[in-house]
PyMOL commands that place a pseudoatom at each C-alpha (Angstrom):
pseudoatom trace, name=CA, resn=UNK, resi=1, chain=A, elem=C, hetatm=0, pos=[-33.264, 27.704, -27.325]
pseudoatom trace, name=CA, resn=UNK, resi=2, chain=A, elem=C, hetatm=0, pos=[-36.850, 26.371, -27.693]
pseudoatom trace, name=CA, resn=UNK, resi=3, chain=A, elem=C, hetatm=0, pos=[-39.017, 27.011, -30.472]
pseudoatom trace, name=CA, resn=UNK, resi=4, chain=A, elem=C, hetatm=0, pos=[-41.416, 29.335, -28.138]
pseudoatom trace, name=CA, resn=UNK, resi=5, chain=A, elem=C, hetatm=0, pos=[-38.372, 31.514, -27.086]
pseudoatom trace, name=CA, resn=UNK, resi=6, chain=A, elem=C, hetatm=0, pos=[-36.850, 31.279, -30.858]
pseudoatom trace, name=CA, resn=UNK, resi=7, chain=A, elem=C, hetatm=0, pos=[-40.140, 32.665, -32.048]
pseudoatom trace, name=CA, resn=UNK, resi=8, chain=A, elem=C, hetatm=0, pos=[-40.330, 35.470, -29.668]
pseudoatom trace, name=CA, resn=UNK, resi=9, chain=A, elem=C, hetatm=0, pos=[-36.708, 36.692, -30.659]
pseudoatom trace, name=CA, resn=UNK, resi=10, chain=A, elem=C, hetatm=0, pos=[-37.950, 36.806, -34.403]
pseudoatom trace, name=CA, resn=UNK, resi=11, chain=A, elem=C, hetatm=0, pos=[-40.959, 38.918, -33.374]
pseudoatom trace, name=CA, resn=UNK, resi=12, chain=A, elem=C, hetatm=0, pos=[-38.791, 41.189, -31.145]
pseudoatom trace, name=CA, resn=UNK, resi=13, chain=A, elem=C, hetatm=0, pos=[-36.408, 41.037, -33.607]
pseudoatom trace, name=CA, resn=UNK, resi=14, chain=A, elem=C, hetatm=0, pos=[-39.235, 42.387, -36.139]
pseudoatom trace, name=CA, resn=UNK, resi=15, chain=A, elem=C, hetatm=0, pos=[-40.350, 44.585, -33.938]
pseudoatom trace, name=CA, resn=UNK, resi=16, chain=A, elem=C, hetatm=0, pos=[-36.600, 46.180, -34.540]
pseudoatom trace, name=CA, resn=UNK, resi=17, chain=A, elem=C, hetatm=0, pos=[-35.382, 45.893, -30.925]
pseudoatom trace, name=CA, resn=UNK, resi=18, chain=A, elem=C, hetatm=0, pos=[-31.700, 45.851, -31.874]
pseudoatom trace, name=CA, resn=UNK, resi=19, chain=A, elem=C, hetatm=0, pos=[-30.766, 43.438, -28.559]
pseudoatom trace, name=CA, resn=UNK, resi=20, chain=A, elem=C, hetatm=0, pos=[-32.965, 40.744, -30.292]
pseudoatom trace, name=CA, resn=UNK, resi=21, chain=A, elem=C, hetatm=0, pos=[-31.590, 41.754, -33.994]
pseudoatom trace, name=CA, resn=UNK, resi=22, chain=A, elem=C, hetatm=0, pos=[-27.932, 41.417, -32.625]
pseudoatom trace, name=CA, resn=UNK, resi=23, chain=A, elem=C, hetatm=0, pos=[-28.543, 38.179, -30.792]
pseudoatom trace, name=CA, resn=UNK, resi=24, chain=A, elem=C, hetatm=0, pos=[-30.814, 36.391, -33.957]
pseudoatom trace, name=CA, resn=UNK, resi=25, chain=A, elem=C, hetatm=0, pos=[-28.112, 37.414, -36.233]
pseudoatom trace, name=CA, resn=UNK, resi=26, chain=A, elem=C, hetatm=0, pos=[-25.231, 35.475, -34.210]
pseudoatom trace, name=CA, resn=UNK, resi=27, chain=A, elem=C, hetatm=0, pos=[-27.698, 32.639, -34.248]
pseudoatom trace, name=CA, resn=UNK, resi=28, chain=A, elem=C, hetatm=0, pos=[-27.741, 33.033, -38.256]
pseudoatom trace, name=CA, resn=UNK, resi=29, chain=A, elem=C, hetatm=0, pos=[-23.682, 33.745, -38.223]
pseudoatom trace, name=CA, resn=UNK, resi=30, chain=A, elem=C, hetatm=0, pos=[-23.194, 30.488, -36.542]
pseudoatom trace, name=CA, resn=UNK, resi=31, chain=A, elem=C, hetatm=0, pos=[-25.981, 28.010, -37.718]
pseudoatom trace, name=CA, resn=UNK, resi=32, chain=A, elem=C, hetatm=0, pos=[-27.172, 27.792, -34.042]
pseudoatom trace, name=CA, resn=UNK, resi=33, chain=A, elem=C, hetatm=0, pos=[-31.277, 26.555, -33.689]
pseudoatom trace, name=CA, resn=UNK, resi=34, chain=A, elem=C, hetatm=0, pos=[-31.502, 28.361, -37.319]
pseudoatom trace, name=CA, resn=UNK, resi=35, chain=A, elem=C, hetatm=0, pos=[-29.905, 27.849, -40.747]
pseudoatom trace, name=CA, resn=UNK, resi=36, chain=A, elem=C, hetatm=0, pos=[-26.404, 29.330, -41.400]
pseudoatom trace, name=CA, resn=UNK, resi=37, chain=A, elem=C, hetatm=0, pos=[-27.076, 32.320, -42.890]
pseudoatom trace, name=CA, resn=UNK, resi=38, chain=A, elem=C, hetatm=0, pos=[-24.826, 35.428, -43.867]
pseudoatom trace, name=CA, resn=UNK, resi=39, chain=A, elem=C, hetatm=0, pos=[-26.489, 37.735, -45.939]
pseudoatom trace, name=CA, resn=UNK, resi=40, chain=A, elem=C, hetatm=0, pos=[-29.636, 37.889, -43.184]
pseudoatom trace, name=CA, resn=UNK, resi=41, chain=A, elem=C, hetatm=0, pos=[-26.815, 37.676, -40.173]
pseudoatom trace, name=CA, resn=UNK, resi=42, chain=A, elem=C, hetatm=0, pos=[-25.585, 41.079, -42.000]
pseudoatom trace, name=CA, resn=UNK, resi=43, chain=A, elem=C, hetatm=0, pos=[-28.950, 42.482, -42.603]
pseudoatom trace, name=CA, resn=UNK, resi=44, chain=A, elem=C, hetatm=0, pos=[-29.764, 42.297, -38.935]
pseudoatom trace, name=CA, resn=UNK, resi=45, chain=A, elem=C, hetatm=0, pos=[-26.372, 43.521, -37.530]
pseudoatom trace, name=CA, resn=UNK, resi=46, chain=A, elem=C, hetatm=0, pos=[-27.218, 46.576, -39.744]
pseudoatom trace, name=CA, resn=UNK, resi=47, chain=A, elem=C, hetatm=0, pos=[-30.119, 46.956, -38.290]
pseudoatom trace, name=CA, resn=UNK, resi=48, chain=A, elem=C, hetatm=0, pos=[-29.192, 46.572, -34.925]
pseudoatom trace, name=CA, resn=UNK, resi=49, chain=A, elem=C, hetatm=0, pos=[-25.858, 48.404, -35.678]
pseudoatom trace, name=CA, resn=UNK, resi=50, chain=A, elem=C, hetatm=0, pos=[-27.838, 51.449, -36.703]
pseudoatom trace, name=CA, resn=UNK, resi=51, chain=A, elem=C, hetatm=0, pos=[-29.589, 51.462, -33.098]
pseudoatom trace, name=CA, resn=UNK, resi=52, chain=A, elem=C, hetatm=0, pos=[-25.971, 51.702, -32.342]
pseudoatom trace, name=CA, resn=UNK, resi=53, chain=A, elem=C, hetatm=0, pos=[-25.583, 48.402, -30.396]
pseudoatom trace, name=CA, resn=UNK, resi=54, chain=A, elem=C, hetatm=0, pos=[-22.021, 48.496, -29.958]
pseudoatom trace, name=CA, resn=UNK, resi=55, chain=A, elem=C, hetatm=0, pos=[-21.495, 44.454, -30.484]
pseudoatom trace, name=CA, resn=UNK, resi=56, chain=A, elem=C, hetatm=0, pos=[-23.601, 44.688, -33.724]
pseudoatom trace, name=CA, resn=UNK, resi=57, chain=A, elem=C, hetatm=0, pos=[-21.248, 47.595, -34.504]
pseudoatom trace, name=CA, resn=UNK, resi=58, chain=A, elem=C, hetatm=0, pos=[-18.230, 45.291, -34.372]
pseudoatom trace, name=CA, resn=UNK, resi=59, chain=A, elem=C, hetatm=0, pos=[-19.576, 42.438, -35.586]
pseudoatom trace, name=CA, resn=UNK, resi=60, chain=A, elem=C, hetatm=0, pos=[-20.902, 44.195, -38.774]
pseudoatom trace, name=CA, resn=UNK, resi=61, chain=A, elem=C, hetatm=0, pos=[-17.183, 45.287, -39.152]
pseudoatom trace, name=CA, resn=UNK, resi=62, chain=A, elem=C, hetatm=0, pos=[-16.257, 42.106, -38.850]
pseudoatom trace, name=CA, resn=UNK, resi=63, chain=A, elem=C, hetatm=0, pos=[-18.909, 41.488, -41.838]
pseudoatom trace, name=CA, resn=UNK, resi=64, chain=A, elem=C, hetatm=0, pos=[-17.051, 44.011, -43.815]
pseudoatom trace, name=CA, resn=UNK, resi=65, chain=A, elem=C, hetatm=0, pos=[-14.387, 42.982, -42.655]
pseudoatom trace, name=CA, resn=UNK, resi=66, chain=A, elem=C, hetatm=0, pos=[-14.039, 39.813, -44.204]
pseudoatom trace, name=CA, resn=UNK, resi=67, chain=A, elem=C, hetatm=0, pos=[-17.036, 39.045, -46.678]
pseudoatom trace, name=CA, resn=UNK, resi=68, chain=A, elem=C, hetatm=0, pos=[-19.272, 37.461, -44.459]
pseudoatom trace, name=CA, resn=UNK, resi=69, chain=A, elem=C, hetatm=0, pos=[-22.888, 38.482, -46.215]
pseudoatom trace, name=CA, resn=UNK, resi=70, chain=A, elem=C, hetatm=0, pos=[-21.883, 41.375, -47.923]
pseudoatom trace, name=CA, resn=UNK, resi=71, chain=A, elem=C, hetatm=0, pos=[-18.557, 42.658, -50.160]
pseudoatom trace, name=CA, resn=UNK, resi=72, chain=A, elem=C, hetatm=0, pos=[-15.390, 42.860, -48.751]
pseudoatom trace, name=CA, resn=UNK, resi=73, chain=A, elem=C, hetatm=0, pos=[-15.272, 46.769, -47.411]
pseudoatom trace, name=CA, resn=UNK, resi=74, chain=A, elem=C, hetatm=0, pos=[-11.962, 47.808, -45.940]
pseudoatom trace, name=CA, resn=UNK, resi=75, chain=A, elem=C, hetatm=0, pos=[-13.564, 51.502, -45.559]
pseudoatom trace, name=CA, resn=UNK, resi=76, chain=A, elem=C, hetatm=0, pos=[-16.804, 50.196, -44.424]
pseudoatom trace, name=CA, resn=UNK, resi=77, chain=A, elem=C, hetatm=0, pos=[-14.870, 47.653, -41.749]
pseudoatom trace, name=CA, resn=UNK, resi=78, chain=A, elem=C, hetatm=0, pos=[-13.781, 50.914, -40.640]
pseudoatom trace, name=CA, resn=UNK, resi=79, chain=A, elem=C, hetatm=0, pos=[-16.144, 52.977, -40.181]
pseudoatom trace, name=CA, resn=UNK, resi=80, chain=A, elem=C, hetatm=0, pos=[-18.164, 49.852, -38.412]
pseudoatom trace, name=CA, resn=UNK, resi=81, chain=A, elem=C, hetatm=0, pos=[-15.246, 49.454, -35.654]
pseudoatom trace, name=CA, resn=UNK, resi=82, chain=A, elem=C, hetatm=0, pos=[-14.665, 53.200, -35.134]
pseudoatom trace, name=CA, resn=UNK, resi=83, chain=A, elem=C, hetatm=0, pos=[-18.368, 53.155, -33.950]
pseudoatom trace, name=CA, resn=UNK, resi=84, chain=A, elem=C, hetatm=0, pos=[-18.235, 50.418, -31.871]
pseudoatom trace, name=CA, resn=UNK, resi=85, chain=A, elem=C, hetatm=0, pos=[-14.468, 51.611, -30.585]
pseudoatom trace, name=CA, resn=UNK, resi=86, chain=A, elem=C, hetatm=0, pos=[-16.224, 55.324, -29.585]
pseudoatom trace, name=CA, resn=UNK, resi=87, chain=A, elem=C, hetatm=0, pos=[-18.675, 53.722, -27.505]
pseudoatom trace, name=CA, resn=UNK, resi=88, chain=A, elem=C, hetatm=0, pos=[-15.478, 52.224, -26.003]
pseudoatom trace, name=CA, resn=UNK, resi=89, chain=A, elem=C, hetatm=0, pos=[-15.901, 48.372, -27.287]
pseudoatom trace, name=CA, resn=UNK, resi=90, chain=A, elem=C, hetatm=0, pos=[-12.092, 47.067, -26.659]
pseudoatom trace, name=CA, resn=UNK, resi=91, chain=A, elem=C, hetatm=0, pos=[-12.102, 44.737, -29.246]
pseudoatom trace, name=CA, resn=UNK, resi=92, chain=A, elem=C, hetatm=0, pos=[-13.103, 47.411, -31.907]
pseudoatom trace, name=CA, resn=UNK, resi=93, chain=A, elem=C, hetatm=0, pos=[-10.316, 49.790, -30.691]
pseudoatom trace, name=CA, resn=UNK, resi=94, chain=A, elem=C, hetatm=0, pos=[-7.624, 47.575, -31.034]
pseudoatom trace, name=CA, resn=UNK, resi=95, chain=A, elem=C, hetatm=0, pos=[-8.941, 46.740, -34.723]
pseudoatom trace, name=CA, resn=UNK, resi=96, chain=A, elem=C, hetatm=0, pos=[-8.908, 50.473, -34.994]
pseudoatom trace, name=CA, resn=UNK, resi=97, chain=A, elem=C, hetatm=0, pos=[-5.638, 51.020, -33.824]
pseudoatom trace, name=CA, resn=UNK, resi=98, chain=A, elem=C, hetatm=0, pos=[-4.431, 48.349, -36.108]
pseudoatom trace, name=CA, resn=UNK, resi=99, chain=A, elem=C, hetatm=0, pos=[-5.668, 49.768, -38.606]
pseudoatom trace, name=CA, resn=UNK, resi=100, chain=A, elem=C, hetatm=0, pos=[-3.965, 52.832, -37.922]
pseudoatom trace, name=CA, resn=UNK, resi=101, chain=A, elem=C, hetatm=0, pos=[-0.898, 51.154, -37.544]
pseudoatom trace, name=CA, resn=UNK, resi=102, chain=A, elem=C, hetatm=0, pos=[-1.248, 49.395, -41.304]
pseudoatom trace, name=CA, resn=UNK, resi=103, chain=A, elem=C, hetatm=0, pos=[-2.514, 52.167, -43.089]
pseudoatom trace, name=CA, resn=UNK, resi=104, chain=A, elem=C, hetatm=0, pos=[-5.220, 50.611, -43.885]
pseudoatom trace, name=CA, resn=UNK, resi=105, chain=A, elem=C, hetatm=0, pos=[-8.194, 53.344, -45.070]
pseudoatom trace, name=CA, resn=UNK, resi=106, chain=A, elem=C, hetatm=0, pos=[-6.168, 56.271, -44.099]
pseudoatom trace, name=CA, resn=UNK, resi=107, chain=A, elem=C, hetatm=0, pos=[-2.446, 56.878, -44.136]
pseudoatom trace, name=CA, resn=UNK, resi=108, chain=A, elem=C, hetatm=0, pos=[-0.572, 54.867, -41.335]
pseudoatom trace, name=CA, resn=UNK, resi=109, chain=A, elem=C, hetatm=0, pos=[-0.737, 56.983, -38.285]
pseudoatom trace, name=CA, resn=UNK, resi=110, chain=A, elem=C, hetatm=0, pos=[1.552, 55.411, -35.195]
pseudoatom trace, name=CA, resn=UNK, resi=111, chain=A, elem=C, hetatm=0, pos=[0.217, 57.932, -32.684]
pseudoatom trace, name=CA, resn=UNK, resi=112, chain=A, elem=C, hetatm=0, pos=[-3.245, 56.944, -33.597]
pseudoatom trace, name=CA, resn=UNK, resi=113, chain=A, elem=C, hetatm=0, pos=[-2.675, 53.386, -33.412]
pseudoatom trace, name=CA, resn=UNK, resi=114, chain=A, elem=C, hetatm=0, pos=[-0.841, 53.650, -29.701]
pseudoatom trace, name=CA, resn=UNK, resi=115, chain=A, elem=C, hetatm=0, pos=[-3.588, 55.944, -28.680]
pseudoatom trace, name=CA, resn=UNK, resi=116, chain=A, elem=C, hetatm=0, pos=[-6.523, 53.405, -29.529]
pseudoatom trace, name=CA, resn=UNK, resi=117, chain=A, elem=C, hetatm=0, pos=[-4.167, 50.496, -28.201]
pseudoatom trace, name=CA, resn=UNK, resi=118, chain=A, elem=C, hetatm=0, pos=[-4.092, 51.975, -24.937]
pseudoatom trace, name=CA, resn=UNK, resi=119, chain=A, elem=C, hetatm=0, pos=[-7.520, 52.946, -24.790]
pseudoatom trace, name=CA, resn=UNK, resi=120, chain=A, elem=C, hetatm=0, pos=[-8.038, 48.811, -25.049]
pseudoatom trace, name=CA, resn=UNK, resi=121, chain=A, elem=C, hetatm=0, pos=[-5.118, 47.853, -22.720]
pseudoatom trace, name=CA, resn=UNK, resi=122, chain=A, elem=C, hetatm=0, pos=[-6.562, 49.404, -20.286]
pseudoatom trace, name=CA, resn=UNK, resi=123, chain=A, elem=C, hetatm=0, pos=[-9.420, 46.767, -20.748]
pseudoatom trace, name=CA, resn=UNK, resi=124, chain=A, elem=C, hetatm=0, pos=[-7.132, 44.336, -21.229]
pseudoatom trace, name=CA, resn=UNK, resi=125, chain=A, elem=C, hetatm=0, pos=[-7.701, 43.551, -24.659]
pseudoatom trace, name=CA, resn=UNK, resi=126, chain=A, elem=C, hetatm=0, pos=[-4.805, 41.416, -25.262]
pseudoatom trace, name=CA, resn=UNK, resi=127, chain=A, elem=C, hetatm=0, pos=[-4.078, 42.311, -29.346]
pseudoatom trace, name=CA, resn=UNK, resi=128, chain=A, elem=C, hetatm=0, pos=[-4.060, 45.680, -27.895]
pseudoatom trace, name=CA, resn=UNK, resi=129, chain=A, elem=C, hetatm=0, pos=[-1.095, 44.671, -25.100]
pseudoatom trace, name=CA, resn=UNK, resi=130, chain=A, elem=C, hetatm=0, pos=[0.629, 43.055, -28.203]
pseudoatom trace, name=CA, resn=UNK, resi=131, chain=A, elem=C, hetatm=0, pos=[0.781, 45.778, -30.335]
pseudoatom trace, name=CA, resn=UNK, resi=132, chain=A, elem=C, hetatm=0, pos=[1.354, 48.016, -27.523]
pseudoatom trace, name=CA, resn=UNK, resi=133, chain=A, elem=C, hetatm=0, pos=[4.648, 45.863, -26.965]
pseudoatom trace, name=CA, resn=UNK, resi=134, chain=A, elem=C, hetatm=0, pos=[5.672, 46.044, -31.090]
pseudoatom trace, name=CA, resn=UNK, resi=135, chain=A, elem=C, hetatm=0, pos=[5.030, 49.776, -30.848]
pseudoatom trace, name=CA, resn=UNK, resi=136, chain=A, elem=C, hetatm=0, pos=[6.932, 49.674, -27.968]
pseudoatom trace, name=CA, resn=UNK, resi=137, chain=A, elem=C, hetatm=0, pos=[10.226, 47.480, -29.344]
pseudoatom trace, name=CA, resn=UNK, resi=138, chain=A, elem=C, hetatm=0, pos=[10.075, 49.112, -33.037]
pseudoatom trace, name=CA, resn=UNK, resi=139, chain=A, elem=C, hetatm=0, pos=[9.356, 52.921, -31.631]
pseudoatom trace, name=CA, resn=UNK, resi=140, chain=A, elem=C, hetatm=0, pos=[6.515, 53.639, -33.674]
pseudoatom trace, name=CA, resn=UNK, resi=141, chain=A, elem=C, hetatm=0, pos=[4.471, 56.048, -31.759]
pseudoatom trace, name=CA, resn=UNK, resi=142, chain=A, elem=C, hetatm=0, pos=[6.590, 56.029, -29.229]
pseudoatom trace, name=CA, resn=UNK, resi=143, chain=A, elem=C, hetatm=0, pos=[10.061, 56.506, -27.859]
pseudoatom trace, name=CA, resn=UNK, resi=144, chain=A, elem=C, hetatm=0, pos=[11.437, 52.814, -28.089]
pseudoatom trace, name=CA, resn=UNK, resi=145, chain=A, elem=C, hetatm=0, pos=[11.226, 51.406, -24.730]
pseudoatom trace, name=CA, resn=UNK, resi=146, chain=A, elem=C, hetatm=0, pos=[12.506, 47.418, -25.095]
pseudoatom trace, name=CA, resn=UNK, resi=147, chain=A, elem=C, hetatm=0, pos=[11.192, 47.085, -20.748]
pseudoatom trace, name=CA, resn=UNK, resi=148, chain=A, elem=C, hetatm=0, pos=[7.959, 47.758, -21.638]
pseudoatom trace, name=CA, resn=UNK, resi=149, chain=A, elem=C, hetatm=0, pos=[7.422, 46.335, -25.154]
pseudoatom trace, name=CA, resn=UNK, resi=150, chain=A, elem=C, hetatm=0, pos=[8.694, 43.334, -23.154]
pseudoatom trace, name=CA, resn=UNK, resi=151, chain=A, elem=C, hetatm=0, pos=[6.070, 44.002, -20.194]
pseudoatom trace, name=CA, resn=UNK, resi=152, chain=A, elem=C, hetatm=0, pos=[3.291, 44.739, -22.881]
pseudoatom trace, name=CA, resn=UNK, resi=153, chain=A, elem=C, hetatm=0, pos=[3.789, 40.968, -24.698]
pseudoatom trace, name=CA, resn=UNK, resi=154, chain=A, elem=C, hetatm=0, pos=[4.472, 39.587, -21.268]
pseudoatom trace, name=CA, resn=UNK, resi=155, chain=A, elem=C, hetatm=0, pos=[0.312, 40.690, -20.522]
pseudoatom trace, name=CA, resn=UNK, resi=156, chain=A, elem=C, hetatm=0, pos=[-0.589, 39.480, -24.102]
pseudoatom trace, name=CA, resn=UNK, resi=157, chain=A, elem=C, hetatm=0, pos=[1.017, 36.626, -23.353]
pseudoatom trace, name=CA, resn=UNK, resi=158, chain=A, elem=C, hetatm=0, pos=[-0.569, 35.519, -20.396]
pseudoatom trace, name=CA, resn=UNK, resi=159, chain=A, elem=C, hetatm=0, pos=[-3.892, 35.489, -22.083]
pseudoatom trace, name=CA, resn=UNK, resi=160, chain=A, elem=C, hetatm=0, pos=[-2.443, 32.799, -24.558]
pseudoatom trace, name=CA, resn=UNK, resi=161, chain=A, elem=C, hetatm=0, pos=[-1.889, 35.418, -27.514]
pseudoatom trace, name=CA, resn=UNK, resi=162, chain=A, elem=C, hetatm=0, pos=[0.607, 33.487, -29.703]
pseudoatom trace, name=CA, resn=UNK, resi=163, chain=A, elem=C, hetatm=0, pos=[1.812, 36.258, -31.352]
pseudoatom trace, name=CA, resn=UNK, resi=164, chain=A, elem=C, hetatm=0, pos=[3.020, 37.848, -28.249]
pseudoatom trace, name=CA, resn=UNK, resi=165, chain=A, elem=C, hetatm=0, pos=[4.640, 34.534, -26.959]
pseudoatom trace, name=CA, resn=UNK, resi=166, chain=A, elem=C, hetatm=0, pos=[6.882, 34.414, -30.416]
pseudoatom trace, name=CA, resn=UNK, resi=167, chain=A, elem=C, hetatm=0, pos=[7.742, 37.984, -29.803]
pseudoatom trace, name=CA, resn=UNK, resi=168, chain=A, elem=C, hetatm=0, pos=[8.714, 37.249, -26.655]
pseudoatom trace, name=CA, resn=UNK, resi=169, chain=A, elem=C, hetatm=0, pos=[10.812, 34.703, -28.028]
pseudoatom trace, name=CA, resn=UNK, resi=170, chain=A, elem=C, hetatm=0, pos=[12.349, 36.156, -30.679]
pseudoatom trace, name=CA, resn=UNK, resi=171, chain=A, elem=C, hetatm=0, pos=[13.555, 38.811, -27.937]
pseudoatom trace, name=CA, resn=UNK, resi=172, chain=A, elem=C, hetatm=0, pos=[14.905, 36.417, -25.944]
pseudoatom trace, name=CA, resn=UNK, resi=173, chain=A, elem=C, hetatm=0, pos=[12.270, 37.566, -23.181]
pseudoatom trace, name=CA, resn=UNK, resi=174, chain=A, elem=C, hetatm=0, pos=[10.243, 34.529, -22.840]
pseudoatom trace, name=CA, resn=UNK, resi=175, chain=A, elem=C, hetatm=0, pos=[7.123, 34.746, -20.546]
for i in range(1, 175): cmd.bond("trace and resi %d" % i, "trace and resi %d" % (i + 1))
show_as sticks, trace
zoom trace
């Protein structure tokens, strides 16, 4: 990015168009033509996040998530993905479901978590195929189906997911 077209994403950015706020915070998350910089990554997925820009959404979560520029914020994580999951962001609803599926914020809810894996299956979101196929094999959520937990991690597993290739293996139902 040139200094011309880095300059006009800070004044659009100022201007609070939430496309510019998401993309100059991923610069700032990632060090990329600007200095790395958390805390002002955060403040501009917030800003952008309240425009509800769905990646901002999840990528504030993430922020929460994890510590990146502000606390650590299991319920805040939350609340973050569920926004981004509603406006049907795949990666946010398989971090919903899993969080569902831990009992993480709320008490663990398996018909929850298979309904917001499926919901990103079905955009072949391949944590969400995964623990579709570990609902699948331990019944949680749903009738225990071994087939199609294996079929599940057999889709995760095509996209490289290492998790599903161990659970593959440890089935005996290698890919």
């Amino acid at each position: 990015m040139t200094d011309i077209e880095l300059a006009q994403l800070q004044k659009d950015a100022d201007a609070g168009m939430a496309d510019a706020q998401y993309r100059l915070a991923m610069l700032h998350v990632y060090g990329d033509g600007v200095p790395e910089d958390n805390k002002k990554a955060a403040a501009l997925l917030t800003a952008a996040a309240e425009q509800n820009h769905v990646e901002a959404q999840y990528n504030l979560g993430i922020c929460y998530h994890y510590g990146y520029g502000v606390s650590t914020d299991a319920d805040e994580a939350f609340r973050w993905y569920m926004k981004a999951a509603e406006q049907g962001f795949a990666k946010a609803m398989s971090l919903v479901g899993t969080f569902y599926h831990e009992g993480r914020c709320y008490d663990q809810d398996f018909d929850k978590a298979v309904s917001w894996f499926r919901k990103a299956a079905q955009q072949n979101d391949m944590l969400a195929e995964y623990m579709l196929g570990i609902c699948y094999a331990m019944g949680q959520g749903v009738e225990q189906n071994l087939e199609e937990a294996v079929a599940w991690l057999r889709k995760s597993a095509a996209k490289d997911y290492p998790a599903a290739k161990q659970a593959l293996k440890v089935m005996g139902a290698e890919a």
